[in-house]
N, C-alpha and C positions, 0 to 999 in steps of 0.2 A: 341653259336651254333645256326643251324640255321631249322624251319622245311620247311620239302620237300614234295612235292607230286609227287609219280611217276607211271606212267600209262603203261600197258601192253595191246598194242591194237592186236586184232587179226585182220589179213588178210586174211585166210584160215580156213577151216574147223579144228579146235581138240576138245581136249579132257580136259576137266577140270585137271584130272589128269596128262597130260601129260604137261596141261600148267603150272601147279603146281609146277612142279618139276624143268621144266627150270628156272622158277621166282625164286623159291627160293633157286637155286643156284646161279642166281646170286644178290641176296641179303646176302648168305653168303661171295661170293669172295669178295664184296664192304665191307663187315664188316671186313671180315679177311685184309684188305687192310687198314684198318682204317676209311673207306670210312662214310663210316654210322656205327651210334652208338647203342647198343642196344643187346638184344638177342629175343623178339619177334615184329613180323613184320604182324598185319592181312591183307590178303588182301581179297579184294570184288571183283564181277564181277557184270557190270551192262550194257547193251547195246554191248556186244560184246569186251567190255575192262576191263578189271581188274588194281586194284588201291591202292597204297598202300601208306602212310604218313609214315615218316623216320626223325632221327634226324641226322645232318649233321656239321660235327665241324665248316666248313664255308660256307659261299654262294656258292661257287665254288668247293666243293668237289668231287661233280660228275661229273666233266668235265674230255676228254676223256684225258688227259697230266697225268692225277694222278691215270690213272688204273694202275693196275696189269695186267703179263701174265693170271692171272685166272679168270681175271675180261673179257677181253677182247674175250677169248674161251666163256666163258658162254654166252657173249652178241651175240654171232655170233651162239652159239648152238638156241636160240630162233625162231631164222627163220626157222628150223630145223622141229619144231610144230606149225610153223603159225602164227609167232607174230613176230608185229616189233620189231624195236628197242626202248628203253621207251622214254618215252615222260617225261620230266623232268621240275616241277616248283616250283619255292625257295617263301615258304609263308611268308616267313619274320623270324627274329631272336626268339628265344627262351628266355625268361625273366628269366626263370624258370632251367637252367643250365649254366654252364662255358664258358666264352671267350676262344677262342682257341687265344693259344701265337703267337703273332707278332713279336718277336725277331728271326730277322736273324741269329745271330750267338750268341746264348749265352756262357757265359763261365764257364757254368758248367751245367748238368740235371742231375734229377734225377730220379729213378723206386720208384711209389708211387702210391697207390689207398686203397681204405677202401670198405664193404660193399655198401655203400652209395650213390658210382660215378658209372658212367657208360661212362665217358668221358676218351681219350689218357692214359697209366697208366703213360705216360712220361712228365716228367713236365718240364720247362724249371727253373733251380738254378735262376738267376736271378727275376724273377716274381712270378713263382708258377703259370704259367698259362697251360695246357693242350698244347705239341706238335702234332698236328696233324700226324699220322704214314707213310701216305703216300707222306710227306716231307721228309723221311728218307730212305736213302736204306733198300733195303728189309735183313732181318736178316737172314731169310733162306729162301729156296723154294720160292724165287719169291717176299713174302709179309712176313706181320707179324703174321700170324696165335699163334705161340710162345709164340708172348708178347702178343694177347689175351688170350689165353689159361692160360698163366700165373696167365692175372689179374683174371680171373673168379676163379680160384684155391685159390687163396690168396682171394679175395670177400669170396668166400663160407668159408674158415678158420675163418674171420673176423664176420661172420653172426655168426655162430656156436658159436665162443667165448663167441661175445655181447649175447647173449640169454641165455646162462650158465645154461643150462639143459642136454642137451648130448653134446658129444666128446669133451667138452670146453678144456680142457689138452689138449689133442692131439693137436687140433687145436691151441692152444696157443704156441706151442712148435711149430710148422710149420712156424709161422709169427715171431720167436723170438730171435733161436735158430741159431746161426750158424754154426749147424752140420745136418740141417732140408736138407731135401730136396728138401722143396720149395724156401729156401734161397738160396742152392747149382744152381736150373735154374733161380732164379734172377740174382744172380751174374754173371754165364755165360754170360744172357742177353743183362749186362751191358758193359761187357767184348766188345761182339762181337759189341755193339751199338759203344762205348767208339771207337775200332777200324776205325766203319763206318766212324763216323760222325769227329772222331779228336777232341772229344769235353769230358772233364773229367766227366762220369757216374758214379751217386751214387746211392746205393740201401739201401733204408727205412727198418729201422729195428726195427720193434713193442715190447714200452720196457711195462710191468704192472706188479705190486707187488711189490716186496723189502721188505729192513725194516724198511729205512728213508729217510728224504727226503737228511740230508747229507750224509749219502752212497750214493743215486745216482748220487750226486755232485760229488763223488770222483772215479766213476765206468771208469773204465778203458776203452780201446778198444776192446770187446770180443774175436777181431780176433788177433790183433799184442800185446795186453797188455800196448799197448802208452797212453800217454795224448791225451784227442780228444773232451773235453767238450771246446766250444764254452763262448768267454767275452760276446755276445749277441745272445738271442735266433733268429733262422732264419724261418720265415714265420708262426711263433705264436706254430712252432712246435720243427724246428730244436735246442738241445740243445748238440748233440754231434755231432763231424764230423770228423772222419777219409782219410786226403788226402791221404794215401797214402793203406789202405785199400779200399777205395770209398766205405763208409762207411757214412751214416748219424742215429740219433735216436734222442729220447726224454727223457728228466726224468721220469721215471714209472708216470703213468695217476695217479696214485691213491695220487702220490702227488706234483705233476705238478699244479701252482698258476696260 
């Protein structure tokens, strides 16, 4: 990924407040678009322009081919309160997060993220690298709002689990369960992406507990009741995979080698 710097120069007289509100709508359409990564964005004002650092799946993220319709109203609402258009400079690559995937066509993805990322929740089957979303038709309304909202939903289940002081069940049972329904809007997700793209979508299924390690050698498919465990593990994570549920998991954490 890569960081950005982008500049909201004023041209006209406003109002902090009012530039406030245009910036950071369109700093939500660019995220909900996959655009830029993240959920806080501070921005400064200094000399008449206002300025904000962003993290960006690639150098070219922010170029005008890979907006959204919500991207494009917001940038045009800005003139609106006196501000150009941004002014946009790529600082160099990010050490410190994910390569976004370079495969044209892979043949297979999957729906995946953990507390931990804040990068695409869609991965590409072949690599395990992060899809940028705005390479992908939009899933509903334009852009991906959806599959963010998603990941932030499953994140925060994932946080609550890992820390195992409150809601930890509940939250366990939303990441696990495929009667949850945080599973029930994954799977649509994949459904509709699977649809988009023509390309077979799988949805991660968070396995912990049991009662040994070979029961979960022999754990079925939760959804069809098939065989679905995998001769080799896939991406140090994948040990089951249902093709025909689009289906992937792991043997419970607690005794996964």
């Amino acid at each position: 990924m890569y960081l950005t710097t982008i500049e909201f120069e004023c041209y006209a007289d406003t109002t902090i407040s009012q530039a406030e509100k245009a910036i950071n709508q369109v700093l939500d359409c660019w995220r909900y678009n996959g655009q830029i990564i993240g959920r806080e964005f501070p921005v400064v004002i200094k000399d008449a322009t206002f300025s904000t650092r962003v993290v960006c799946p690639e150098e070219n993220s922010l170029l005008e081919s890979h907006q959204s319709a919500q991207v494009k109203r917001a940038k045009q609402a800005l003139s609106d309160v006196g501000l150009l258009s941004p002014k946009i400079k790529s600082l160099g690559r990010d050490i410190n997060s994910d390569d976004s995937d370079l495969c044209e066509s892979p043949s297979w993805q999957v729906l995946y993220t953990n507390y931990l990322q804040s990068c695409s929740p869609l991965r590409c089957g072949d690599h395990f690298t992060p899809i940028p979303l705005y390479h992908l038709p939009a899933v509903a309304n334009g852009d991906h709002k959806q599959l963010v909202k998603w990941q932030e939903d499953w994140s925060a289940c994932d946080q609550l689990q890992m820390n195992g002081s409150i809601l930890e069940h509940g939250a366990l049972v939303e990441m696990s369960s495929t009667k949850s329904r945080l599973f029930k809007r994954g799977s649509d997700l994949c459904k509709r992406l699977e649809y988009l793209t023509k390309t077979p979508t799988y949805l991660y299924l968070y396995r912990v507990g049991g009662e040994s390690l070979s029961a979960e050698k022999a754990r079925a498919c939760p959804s069809c009741g098939g065989q679905w465990r995998l001769e080799e593990v896939e991406h140090d994570i994948f040990d089951f995979k249902c093709d025909s549920c689009r289906l992937v998991s792991n043997i419970s954490w607690d005794f996964k080698r």
